[in-house]
MOPAC internal coordinates of N, CA, C and O (Angstrom, degrees):
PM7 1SCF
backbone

  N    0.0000 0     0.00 0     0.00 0    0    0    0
  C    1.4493 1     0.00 0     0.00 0    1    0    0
  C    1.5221 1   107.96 1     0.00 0    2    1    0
  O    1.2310 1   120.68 1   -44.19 1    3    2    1
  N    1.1527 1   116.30 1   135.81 1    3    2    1
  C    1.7949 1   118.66 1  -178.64 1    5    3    2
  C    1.2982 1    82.09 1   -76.73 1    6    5    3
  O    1.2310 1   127.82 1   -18.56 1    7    6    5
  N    1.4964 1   102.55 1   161.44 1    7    6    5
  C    1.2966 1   149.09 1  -166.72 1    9    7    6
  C    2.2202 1    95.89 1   -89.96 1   10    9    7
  O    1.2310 1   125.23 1   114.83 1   11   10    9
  N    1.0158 1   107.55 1   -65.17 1   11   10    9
  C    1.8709 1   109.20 1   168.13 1   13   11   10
  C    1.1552 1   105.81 1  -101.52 1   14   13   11
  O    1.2310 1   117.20 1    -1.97 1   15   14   13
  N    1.2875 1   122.94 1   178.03 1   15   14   13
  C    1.5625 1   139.27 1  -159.68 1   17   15   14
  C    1.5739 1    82.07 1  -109.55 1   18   17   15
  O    1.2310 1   112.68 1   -31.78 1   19   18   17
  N    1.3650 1   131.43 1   148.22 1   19   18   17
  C    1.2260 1   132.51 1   155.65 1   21   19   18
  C    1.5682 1   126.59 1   -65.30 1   22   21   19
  O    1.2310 1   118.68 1   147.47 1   23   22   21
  N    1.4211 1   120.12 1   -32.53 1   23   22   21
  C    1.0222 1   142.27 1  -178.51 1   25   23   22
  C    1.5439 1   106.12 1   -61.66 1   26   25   23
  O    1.2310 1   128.04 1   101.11 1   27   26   25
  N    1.7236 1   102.12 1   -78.89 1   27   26   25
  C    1.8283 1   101.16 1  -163.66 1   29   27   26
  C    1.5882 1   106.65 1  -108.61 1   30   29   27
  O    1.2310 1   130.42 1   178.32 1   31   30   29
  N    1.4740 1    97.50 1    -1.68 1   31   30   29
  C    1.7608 1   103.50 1   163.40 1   33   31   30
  C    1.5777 1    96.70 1    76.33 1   34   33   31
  O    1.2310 1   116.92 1  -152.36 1   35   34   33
  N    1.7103 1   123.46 1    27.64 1   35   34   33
  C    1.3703 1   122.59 1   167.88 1   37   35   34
  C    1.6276 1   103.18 1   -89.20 1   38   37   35
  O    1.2310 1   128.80 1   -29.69 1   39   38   37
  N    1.9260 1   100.64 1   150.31 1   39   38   37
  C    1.3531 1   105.59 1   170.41 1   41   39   38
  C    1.3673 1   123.13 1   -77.82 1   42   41   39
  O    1.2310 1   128.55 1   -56.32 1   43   42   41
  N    1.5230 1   101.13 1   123.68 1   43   42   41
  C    1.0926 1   103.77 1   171.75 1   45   43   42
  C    1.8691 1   139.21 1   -63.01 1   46   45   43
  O    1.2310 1   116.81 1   172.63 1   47   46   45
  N    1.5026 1   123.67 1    -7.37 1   47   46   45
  C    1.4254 1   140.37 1  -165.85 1   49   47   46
  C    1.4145 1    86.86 1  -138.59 1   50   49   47
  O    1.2310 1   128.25 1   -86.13 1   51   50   49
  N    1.8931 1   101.72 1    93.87 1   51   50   49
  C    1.5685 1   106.43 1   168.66 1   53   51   50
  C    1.1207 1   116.33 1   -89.36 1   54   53   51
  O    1.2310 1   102.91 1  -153.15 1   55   54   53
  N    1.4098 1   148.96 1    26.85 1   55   54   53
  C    1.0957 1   160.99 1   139.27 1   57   55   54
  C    1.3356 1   131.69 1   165.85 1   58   57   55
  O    1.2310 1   103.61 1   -10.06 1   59   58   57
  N    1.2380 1   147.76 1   169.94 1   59   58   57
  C    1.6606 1   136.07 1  -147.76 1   61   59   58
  C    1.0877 1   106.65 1   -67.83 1   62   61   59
  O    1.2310 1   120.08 1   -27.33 1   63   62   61
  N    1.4003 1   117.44 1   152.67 1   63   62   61
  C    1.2422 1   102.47 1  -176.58 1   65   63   62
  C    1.6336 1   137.17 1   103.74 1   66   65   63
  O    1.2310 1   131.37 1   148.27 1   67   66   65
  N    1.5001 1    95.67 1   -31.73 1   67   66   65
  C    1.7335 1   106.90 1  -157.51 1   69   67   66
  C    1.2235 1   111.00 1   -43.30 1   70   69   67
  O    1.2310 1   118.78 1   122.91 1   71   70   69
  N    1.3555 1   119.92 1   -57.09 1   71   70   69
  C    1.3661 1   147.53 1  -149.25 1   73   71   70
  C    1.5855 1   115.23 1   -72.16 1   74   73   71
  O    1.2310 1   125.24 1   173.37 1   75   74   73
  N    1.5600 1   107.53 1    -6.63 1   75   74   73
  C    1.1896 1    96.51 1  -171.24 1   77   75   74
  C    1.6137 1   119.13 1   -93.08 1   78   77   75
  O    1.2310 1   125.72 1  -173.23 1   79   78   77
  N    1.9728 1   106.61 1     6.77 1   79   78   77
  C    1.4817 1   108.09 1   173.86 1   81   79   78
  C    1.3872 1    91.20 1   -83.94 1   82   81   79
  O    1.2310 1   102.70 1   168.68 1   83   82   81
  N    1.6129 1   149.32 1   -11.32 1   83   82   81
  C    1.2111 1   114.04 1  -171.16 1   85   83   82
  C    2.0427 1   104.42 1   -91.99 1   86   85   83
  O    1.2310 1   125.43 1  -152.17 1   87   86   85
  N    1.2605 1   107.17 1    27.83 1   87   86   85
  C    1.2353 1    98.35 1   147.07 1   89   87   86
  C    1.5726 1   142.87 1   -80.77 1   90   89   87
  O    1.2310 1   129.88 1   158.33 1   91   90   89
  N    1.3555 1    98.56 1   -21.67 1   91   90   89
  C    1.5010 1   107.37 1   158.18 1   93   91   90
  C    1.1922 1   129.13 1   -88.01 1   94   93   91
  O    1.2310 1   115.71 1   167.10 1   95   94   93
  N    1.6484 1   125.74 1   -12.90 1   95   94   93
  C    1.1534 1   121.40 1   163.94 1   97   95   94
  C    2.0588 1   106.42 1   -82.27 1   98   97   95
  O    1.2310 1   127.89 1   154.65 1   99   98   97
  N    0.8902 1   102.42 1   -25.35 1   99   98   97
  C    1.4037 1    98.86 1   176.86 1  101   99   98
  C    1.8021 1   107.07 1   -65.21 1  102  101   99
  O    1.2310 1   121.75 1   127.68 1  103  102  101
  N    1.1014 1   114.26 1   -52.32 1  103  102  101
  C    1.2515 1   135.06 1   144.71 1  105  103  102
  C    2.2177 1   123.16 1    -6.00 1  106  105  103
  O    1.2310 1   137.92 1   122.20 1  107  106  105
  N    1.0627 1    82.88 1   -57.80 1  107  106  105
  C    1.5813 1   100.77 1  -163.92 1  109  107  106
  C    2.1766 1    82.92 1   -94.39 1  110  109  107
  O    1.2310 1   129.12 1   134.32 1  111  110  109
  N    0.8072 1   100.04 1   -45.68 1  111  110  109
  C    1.6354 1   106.90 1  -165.73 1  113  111  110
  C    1.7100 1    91.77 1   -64.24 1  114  113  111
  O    1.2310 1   118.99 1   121.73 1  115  114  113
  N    1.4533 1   119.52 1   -58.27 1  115  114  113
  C    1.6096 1   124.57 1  -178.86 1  117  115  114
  C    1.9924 1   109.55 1   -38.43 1  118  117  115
  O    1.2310 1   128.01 1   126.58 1  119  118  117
  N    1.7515 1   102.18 1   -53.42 1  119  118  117
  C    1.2631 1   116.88 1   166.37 1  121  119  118
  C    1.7914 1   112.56 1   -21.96 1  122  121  119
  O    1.2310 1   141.35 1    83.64 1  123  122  121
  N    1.6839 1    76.16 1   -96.36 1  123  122  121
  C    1.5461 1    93.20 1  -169.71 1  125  123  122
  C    1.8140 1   111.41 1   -54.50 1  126  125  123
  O    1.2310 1   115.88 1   170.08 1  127  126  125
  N    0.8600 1   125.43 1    -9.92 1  127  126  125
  C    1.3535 1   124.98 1   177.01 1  129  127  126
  C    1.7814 1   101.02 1   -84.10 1  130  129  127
  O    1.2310 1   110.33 1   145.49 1  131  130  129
  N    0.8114 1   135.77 1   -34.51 1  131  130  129
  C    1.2938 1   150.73 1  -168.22 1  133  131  130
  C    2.1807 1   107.00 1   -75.21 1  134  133  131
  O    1.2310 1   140.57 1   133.93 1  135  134  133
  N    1.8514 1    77.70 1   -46.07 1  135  134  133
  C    1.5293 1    83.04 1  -163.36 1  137  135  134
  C    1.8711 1    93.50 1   -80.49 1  138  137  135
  O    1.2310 1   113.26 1   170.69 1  139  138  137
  N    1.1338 1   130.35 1    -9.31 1  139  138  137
  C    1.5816 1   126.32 1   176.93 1  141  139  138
  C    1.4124 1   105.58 1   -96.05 1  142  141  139
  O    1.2310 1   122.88 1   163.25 1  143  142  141
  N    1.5708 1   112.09 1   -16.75 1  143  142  141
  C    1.9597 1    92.84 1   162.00 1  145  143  142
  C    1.0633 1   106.82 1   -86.45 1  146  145  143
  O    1.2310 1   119.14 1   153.19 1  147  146  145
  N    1.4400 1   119.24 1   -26.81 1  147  146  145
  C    2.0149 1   107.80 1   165.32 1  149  147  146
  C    1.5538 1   100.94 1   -32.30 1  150  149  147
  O    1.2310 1   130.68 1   100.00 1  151  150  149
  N    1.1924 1    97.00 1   -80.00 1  151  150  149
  C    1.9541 1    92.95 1  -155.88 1  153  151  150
  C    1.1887 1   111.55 1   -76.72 1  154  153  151
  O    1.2310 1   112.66 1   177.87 1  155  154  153
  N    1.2639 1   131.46 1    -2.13 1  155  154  153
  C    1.5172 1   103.25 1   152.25 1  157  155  154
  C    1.4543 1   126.16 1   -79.41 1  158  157  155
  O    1.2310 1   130.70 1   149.80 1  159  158  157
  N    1.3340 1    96.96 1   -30.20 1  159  158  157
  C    1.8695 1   107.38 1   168.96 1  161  159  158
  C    1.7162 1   104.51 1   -51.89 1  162  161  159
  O    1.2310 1   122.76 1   124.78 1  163  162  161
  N    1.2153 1   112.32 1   -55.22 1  163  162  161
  C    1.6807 1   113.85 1  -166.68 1  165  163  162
  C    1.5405 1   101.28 1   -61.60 1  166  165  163
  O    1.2310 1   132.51 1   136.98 1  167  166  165
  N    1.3034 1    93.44 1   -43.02 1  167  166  165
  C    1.8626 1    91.21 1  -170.85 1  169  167  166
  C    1.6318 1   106.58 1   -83.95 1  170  169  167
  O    1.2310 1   114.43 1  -157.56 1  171  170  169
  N    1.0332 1   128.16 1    22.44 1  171  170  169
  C    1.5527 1   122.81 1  -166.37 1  173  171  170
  C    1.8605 1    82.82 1  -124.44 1  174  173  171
  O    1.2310 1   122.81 1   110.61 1  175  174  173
  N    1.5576 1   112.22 1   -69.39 1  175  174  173
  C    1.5003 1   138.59 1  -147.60 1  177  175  174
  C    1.3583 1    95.51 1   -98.36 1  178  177  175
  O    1.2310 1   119.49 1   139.50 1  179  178  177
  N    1.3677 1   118.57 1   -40.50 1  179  178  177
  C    1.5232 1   122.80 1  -142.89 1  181  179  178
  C    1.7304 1   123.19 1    30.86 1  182  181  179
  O    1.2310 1   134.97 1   -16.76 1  183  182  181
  N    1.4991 1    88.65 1   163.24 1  183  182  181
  C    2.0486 1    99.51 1  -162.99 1  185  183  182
  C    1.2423 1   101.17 1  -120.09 1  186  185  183
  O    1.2310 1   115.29 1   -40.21 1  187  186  185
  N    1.3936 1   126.54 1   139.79 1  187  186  185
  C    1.3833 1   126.28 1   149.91 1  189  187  186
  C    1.1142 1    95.96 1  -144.83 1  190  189  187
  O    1.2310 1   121.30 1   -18.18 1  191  190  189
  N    1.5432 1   115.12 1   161.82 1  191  190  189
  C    1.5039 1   144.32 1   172.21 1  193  191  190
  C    1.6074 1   113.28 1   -47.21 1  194  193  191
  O    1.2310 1   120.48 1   156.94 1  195  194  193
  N    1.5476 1   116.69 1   -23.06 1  195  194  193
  C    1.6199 1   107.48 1  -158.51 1  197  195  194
  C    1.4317 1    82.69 1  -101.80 1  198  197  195
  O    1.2310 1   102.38 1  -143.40 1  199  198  197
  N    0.6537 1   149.86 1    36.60 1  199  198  197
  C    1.7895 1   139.88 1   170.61 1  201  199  198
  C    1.5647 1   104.31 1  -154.18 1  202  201  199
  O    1.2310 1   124.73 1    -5.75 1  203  202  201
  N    1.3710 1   108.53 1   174.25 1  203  202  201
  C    1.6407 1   113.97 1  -178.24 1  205  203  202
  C    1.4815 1    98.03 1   -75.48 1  206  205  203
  O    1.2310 1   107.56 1  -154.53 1  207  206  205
  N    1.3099 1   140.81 1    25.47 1  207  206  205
  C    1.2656 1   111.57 1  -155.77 1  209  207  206
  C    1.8291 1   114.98 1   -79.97 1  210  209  207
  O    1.2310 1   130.81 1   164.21 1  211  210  209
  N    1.2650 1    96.74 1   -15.79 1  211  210  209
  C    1.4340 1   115.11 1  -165.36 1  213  211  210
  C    1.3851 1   108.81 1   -68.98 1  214  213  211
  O    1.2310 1   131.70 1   137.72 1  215  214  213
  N    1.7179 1    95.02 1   -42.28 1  215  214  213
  C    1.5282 1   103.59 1   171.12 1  217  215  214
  C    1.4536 1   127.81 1   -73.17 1  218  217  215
  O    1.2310 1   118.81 1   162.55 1  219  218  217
  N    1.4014 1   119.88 1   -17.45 1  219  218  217
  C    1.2560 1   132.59 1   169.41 1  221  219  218
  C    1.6114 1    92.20 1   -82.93 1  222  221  219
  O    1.2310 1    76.05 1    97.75 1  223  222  221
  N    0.8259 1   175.08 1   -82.25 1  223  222  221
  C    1.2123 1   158.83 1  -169.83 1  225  223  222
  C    1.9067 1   115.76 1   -34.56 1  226  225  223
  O    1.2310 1   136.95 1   127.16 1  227  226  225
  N    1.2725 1    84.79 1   -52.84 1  227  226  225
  C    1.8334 1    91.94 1   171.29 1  229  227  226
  C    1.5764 1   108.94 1   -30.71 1  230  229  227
  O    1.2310 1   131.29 1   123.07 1  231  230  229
  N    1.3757 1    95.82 1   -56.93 1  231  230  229
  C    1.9814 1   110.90 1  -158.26 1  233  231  230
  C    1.1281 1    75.23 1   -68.21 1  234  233  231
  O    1.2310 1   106.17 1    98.28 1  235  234  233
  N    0.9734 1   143.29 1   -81.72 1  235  234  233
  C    2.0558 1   145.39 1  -108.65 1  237  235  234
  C    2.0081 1    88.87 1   -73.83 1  238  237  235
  O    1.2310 1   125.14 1   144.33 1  239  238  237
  N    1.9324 1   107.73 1   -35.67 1  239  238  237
  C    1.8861 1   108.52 1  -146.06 1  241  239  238
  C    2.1301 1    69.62 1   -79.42 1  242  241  239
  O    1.2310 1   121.81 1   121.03 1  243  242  241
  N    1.2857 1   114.14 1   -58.97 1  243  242  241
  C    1.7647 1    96.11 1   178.19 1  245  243  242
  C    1.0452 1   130.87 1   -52.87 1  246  245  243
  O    1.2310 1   111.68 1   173.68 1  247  246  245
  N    0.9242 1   133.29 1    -6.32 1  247  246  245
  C    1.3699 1   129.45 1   164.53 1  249  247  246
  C    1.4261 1   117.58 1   -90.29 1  250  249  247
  O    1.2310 1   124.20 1   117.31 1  251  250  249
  N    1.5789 1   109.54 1   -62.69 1  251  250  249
  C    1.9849 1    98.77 1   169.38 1  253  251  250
  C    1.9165 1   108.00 1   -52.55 1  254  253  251
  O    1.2310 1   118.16 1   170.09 1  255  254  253
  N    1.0589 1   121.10 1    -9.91 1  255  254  253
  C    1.6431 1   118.09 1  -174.76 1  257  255  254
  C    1.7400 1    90.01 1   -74.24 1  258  257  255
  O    1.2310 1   125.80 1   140.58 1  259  258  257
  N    1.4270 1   106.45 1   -39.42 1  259  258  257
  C    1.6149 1    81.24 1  -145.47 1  261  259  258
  C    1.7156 1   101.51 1  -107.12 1  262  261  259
  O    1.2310 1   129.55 1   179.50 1  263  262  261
  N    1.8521 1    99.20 1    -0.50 1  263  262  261
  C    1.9027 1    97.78 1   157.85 1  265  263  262
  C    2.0200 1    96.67 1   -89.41 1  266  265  263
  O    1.2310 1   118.44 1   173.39 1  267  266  265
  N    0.8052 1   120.58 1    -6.61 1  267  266  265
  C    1.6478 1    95.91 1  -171.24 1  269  267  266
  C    2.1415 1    95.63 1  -104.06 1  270  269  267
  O    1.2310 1   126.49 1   178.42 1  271  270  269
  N    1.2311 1   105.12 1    -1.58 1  271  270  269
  C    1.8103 1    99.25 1  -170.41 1  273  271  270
  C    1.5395 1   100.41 1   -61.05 1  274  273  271
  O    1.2310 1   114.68 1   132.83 1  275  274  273
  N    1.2959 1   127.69 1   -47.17 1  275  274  273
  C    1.5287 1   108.98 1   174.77 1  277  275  274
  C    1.5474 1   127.29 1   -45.49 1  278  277  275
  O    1.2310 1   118.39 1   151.92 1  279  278  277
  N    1.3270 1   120.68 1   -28.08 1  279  278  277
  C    1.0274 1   127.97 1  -178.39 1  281  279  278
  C    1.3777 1   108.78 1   -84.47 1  282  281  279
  O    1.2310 1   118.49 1   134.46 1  283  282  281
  N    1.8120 1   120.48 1   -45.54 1  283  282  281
  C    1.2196 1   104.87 1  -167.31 1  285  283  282
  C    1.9872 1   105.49 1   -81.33 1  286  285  283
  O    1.2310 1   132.61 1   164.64 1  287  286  285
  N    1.0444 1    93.25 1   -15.36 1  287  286  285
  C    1.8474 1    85.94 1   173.19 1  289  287  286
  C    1.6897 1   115.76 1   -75.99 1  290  289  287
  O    1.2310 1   121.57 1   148.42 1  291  290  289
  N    1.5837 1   114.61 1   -31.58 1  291  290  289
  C    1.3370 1   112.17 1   150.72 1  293  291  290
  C    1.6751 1   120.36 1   -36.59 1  294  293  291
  O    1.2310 1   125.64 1   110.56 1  295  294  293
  N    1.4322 1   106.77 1   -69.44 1  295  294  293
  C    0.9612 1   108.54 1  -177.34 1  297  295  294
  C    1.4075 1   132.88 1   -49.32 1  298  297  295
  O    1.2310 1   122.34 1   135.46 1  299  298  297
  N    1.7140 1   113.13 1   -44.54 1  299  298  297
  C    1.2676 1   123.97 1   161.37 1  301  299  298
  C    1.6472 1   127.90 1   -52.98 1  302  301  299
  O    1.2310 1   123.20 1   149.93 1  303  302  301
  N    1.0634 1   111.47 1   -30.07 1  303  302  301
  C    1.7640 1   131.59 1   145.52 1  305  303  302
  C    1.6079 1   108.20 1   -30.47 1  306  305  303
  O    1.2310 1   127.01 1    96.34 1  307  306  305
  N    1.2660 1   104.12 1   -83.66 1  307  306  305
  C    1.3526 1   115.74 1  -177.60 1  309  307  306
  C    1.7392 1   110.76 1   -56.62 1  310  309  307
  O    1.2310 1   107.89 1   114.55 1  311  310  309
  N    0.6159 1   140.22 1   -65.45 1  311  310  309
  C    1.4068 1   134.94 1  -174.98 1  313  311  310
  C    1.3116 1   110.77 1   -55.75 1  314  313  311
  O    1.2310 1   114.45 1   138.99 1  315  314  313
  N    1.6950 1   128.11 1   -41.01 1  315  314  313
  C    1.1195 1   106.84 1  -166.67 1  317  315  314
  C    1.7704 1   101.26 1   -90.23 1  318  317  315
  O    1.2310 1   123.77 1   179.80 1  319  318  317
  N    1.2532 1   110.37 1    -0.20 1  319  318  317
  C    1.7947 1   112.57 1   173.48 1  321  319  318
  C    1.5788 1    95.21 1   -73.17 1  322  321  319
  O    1.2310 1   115.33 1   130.05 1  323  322  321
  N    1.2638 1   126.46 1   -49.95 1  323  322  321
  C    1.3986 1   130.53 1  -173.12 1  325  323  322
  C    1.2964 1    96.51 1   -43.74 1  326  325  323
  O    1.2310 1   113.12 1   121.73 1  327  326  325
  N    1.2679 1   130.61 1   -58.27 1  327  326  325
  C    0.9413 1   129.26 1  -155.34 1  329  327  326
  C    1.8165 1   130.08 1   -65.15 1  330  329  327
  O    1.2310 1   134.37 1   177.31 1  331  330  329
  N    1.3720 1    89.82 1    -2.69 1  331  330  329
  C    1.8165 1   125.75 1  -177.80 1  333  331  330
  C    1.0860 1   113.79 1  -110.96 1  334  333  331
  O    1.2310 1   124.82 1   136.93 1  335  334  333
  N    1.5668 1   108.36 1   -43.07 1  335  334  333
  C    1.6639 1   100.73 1  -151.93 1  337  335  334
  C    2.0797 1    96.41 1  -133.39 1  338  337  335
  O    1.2310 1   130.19 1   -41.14 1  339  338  337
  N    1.3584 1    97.95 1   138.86 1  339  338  337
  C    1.5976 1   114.44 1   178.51 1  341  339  338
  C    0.8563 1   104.92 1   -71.17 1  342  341  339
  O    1.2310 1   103.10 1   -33.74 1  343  342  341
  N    1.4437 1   148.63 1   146.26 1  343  342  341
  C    1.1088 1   165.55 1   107.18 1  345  343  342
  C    1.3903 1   119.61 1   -45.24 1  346  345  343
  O    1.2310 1   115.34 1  -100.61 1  347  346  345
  N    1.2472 1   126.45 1    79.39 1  347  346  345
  C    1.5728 1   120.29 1  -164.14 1  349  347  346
  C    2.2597 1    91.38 1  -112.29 1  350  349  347
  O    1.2310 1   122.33 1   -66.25 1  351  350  349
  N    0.9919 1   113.15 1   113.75 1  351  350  349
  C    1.3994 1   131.50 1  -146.69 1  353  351  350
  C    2.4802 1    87.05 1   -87.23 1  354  353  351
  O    1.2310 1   124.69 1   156.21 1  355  354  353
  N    1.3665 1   108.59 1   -23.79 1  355  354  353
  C    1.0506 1   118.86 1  -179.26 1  357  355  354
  C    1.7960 1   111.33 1   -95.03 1  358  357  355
  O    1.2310 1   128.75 1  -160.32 1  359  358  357
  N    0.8894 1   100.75 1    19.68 1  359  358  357
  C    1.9591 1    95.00 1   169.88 1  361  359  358
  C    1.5174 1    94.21 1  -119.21 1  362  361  359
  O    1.2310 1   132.88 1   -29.12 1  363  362  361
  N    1.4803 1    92.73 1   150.88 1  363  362  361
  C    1.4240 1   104.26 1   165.28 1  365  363  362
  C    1.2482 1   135.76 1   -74.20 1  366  365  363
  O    1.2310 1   111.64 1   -35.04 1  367  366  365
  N    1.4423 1   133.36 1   144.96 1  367  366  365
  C    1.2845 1   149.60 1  -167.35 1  369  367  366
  C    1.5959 1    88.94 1   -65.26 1  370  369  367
  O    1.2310 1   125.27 1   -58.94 1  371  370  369
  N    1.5643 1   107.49 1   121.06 1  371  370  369
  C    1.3710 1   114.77 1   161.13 1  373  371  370
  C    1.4343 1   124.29 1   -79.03 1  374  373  371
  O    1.2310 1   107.36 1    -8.21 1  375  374  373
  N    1.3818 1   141.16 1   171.79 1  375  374  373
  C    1.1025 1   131.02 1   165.44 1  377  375  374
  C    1.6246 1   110.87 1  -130.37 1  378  377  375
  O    1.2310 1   120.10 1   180.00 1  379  378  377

């Protein structure tokens, strides 16, 4: 994560510590990412209990978890900064 925003030149690390609520948004984001390869897996492959299928889903949801985690901890970054800091698109870039 840069240190200023490129845009309005705000700090990004408002004090020690910050970062450690975007473990639950990473959290909630891991979820729902998980629960939309469910149904495309079910609706693509479909799952039932009498076959491995569940477990072939297991492997496939760990593996896209752990190529897409850079992104979703990016993401969890961003939202939980949103959640602090304005984005006002009309002030000037500080230096």
């Amino acid at each position: 994560m840069e240190k200023h925003c490129p845009a309005c030149g705000q700090e990004t690390e408002l004090e020690i510590g910050f970062w450690y609520g975007t473990g639950y948004i990473s959290y909630v984001l891991a979820v729902l990412f998980s629960i939309l390869n469910l149904l495309w897996y079910w609706l693509v492959f479909g799952i039932s209990w009498r076959d491995d299928s569940i477990i072939y889903w297991l492997i496939i949801n760990g593996i896209l978890l752990i190529l897409f985690m850079p992104i979703l901890m990016r993401l969890s970054r961003m939202v939980y900064l949103n959640f602090y800091v304005y984005y006002d698109p009309e002030t000037d870039k500080q230096d």
